[in-house]
C-alpha positions in Angstrom: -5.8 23.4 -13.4 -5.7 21.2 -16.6 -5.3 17.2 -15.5 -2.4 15.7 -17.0 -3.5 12.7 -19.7 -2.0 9.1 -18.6 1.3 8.0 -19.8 0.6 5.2 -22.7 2.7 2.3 -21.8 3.8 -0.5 -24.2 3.5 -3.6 -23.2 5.2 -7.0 -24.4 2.0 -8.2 -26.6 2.3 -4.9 -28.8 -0.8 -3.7 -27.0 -1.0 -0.2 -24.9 -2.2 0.3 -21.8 -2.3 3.7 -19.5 -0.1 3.7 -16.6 -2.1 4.6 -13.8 -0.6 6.5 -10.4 1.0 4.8 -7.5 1.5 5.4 -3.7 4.3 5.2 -1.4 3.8 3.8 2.2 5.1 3.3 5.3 4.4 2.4 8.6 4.6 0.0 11.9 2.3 -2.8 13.4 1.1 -3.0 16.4 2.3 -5.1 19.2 2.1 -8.9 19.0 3.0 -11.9 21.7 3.4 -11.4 24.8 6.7 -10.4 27.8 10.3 -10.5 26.3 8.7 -12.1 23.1 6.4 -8.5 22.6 7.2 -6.6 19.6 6.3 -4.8 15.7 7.7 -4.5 12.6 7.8 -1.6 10.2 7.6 -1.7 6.9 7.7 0.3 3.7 7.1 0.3 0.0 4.8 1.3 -2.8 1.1 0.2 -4.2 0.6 -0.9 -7.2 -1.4 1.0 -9.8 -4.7 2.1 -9.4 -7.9 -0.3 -9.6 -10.9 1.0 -10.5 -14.2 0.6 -7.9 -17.5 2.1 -8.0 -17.1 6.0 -8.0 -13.6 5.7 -6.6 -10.3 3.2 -7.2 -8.3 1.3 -4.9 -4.8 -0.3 -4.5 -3.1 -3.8 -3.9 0.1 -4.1 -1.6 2.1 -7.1 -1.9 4.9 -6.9 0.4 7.1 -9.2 0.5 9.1 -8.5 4.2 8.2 -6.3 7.2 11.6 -5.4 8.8 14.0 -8.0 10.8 13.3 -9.3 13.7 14.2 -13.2 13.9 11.6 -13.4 11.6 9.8 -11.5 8.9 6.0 -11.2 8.1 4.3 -10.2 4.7 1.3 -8.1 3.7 -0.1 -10.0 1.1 -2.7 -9.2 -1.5 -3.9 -6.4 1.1 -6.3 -3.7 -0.8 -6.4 0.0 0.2 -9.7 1.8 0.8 -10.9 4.3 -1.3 -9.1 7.4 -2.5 -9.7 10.1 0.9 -9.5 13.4 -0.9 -6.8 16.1 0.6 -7.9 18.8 -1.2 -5.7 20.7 -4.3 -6.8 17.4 -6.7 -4.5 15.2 -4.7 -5.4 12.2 -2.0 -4.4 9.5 0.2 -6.4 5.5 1.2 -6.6 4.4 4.6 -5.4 0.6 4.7 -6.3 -1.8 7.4 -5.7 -5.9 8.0 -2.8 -8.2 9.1 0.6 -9.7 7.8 1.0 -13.2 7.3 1.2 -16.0 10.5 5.0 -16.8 11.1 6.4 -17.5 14.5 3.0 -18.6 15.5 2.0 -14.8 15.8 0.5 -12.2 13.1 0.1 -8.3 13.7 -2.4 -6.2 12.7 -1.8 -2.6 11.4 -3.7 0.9 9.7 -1.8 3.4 8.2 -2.9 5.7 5.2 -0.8 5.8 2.3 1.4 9.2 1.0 -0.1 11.9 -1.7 -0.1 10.4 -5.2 2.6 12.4 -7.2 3.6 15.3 -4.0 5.6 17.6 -6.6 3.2 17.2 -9.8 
């Protein structure tokens, strides 16, 4: 199957650059404090574009709210691994780390992304 040849994007300065693929996410932390206070967020959203690394590429999520739960948590300037092949051309990235301290308390979470472009 013949790839498909980037979209050429205008930007502002009159200059083009290629707009690379995205990925939607979702998913849940796990458990922080302790008793009644015990509890995790979910969260959802989408990467921004691709960043090249080595052989492979990589994506930054900068979210700014996990859901509500007397407080919020971000995920901040968190990158993806690399790009986990799922055969048919198409793939996913594993993500690891932590949101952002608030309410004395941050929660770790992995999830893996969704397939770049599911219907192309």
């Amino acid at each position: 199957m013949k790839k498909k040849r980037p979209t050429i994007k205008k930007i502002r300065t009159g200059s083009t650059q290629a707009q690379r693929h995205l990925h939607e996410f979702e998913g849940s932390t796990k458990l922080a404090e302790e008793g009644a206070d015990r509890h995790n967020h979910r969260f959802a959203g989408v990467t921004g574009q691709a960043i090249r690394a080595g052989a492979s590429h990589v994506h930054e999520i900068d979210l700014e709210r996990t859901d509500f739960l007397n407080h919020f948590h971000n995920l901040k300037k968190i990158r993806t691994g690399p790009a986990i092949s799922v055969g048919n051309g198409k793939h996913v990235h594993f993500v690891t780390g932590q949101t952002t301290l608030n309410d004395g308390h941050v929660h770790k979470f992995n999830f893996a992304t969704l397939i770049q472009a599911p219907l192309v």
